[in-house]
TORKOL-4160 file (C-alpha; in steps of 0.2 Angstrom, whole numbers, padded with zeros to 4 digits, m for minus):
93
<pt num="1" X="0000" Y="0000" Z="0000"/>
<pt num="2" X="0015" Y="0011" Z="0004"/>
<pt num="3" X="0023" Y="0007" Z="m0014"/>
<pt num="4" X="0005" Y="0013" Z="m0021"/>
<pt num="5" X="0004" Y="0029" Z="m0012"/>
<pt num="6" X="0020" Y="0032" Z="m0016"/>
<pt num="7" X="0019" Y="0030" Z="m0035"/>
<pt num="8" X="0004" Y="0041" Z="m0034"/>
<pt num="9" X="0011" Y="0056" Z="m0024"/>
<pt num="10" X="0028" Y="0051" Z="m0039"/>
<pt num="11" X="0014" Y="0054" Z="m0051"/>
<pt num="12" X="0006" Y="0067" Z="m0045"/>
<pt num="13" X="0024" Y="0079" Z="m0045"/>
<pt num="14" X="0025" Y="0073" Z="m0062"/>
<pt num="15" X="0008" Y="0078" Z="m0068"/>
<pt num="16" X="0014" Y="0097" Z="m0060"/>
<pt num="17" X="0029" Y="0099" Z="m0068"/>
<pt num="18" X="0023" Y="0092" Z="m0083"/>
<pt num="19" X="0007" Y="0105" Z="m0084"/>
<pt num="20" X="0023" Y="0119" Z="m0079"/>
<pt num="21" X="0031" Y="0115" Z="m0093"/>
<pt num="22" X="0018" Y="0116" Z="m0105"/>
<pt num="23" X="0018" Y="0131" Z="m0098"/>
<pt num="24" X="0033" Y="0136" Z="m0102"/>
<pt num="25" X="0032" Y="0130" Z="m0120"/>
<pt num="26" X="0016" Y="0139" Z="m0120"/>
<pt num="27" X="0026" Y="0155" Z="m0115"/>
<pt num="28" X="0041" Y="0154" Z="m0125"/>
<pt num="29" X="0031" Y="0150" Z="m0140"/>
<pt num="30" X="0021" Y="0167" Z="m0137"/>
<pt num="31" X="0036" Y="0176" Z="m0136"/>
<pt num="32" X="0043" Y="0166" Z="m0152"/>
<pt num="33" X="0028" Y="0172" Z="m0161"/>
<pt num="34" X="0028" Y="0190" Z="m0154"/>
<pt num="35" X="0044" Y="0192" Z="m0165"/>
<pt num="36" X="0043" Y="0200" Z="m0181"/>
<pt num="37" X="0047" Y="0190" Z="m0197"/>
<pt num="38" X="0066" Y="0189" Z="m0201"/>
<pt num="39" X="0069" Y="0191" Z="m0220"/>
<pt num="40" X="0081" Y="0176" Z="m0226"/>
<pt num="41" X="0099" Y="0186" Z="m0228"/>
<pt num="42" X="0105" Y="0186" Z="m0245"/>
<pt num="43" X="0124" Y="0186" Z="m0249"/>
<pt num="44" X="0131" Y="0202" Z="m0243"/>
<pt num="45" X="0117" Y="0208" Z="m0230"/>
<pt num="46" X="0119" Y="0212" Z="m0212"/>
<pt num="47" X="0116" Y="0201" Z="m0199"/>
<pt num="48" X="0099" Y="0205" Z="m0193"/>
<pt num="49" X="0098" Y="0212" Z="m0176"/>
<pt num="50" X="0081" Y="0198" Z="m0168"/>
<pt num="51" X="0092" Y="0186" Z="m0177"/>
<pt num="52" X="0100" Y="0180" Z="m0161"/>
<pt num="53" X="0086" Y="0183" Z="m0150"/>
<pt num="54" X="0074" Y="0172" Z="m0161"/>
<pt num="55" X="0089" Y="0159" Z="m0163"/>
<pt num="56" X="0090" Y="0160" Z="m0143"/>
<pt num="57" X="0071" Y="0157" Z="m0142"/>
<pt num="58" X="0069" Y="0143" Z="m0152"/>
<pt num="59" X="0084" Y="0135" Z="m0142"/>
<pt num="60" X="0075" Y="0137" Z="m0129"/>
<pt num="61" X="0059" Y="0132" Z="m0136"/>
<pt num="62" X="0068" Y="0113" Z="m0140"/>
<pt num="63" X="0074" Y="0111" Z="m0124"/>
<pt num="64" X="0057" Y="0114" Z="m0118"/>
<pt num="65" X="0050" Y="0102" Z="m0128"/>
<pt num="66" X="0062" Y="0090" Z="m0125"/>
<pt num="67" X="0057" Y="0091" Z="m0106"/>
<pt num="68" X="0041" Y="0088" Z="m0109"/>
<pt num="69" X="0044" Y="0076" Z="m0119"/>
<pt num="70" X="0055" Y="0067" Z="m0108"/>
<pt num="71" X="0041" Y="0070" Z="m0093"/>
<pt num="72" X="0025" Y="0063" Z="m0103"/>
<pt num="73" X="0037" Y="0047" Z="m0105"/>
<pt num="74" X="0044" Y="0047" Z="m0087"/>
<pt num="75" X="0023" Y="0048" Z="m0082"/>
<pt num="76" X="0019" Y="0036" Z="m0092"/>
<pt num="77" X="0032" Y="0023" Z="m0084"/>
<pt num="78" X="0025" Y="0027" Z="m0065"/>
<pt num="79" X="0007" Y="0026" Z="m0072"/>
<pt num="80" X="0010" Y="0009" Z="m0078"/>
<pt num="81" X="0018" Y="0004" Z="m0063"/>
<pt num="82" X="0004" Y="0011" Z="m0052"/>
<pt num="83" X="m0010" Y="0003" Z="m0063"/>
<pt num="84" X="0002" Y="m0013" Z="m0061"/>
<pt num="85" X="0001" Y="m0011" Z="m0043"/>
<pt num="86" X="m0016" Y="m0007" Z="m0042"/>
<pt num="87" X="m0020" Y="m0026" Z="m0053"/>
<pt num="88" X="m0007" Y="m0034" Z="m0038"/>
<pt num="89" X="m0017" Y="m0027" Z="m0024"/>
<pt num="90" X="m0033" Y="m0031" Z="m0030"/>
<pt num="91" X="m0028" Y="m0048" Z="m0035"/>
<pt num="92" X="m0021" Y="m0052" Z="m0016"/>
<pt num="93" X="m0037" Y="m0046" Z="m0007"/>
């Protein structure tokens, strides 16, 4: 019963980061899209000045994502163990 309560209150830390890191992404995403349109360069042209702003955004955009990503699987794992536990229990009583 301890393991079960344990892998909930694992899941339920989970479930928060994973809903603040949506978050995030939400965020960045905004403040990805807020920027203006940066016109390709073409031999010869200066470097645009939200060039490195944009490029540091989206940086940070796929690192986001890549949490998340790395979270949704990390829940999944200690959802399946907690349903597993769940079939143990049920099938001992």
């Amino acid at each position: 019963m301890a393991d079960r309560r344990q892998l909930e209150a694992e899941l339920a830390k989970l479930d928060a980061r994973l809903a603040d890191e949506r978050q995030a992404v939400s965020v960045v995403r905004c403040q990805l899209d807020s920027r203006p349109l940066i016109p390709a360069p073409s031999v010869g042209a200066a470097w645009h000045p939200e060039a490195h702003a944009v490029a540091e955004l989206r940086a940070v955009l796929a690192a986001r994502r890549s949490t998340v990503s790395r979270l949704e699987v990390q829940r999944a794992a200690v959802a399946a163990r907690l349903e597993q536990a769940k079939r143990f229990n049920q099938g001992g009583n």
